[in-house]
N, C-alpha and C positions, 0 to 999 in steps of 0.2 A: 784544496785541490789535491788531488792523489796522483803524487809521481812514480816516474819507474822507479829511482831511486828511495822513495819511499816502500813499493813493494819489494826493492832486494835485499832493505835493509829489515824488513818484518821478519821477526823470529818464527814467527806461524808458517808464511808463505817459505821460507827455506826448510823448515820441517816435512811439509807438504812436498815441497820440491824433492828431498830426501828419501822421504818415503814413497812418493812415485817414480823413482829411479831404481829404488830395490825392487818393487815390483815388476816392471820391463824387463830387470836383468831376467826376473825368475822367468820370463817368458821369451825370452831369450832378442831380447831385442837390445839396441849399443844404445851408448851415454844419449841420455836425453835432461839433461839437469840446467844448470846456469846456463850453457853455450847454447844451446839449440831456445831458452827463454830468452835469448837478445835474439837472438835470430829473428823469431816469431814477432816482440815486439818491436825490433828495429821496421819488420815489412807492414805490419800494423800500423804503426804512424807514419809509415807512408800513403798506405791509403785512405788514414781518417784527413792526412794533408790535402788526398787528391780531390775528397768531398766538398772539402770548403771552395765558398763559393765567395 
């Protein structure tokens, strides 16, 4: 099974995370890195919770 904690700790997905965070800044857009990816998956297991039945 694949945790979040298994994806924070992936050396690949924090590369990825890195490098799409330099690209945003080039485009002028603010930090979208670690903090806004618990955000996203914090609201996400909320609504794979709200599915179960």
């Amino acid at each position: 099974m694949i945790t979040l904690d298994t994806v924070r700790e992936s050396k690949e997905v924090q590369e990825l995370v890195l490098a799409t965070e330099q690209q945003l800044k080039v485009l002028g857009y603010t930090e979208h890195s670690t903090r806004h990816m618990n955000i996203v998956s914090k609201r996400a297991r909320a609504h794979i919770r709200s599915f179960r039945v």
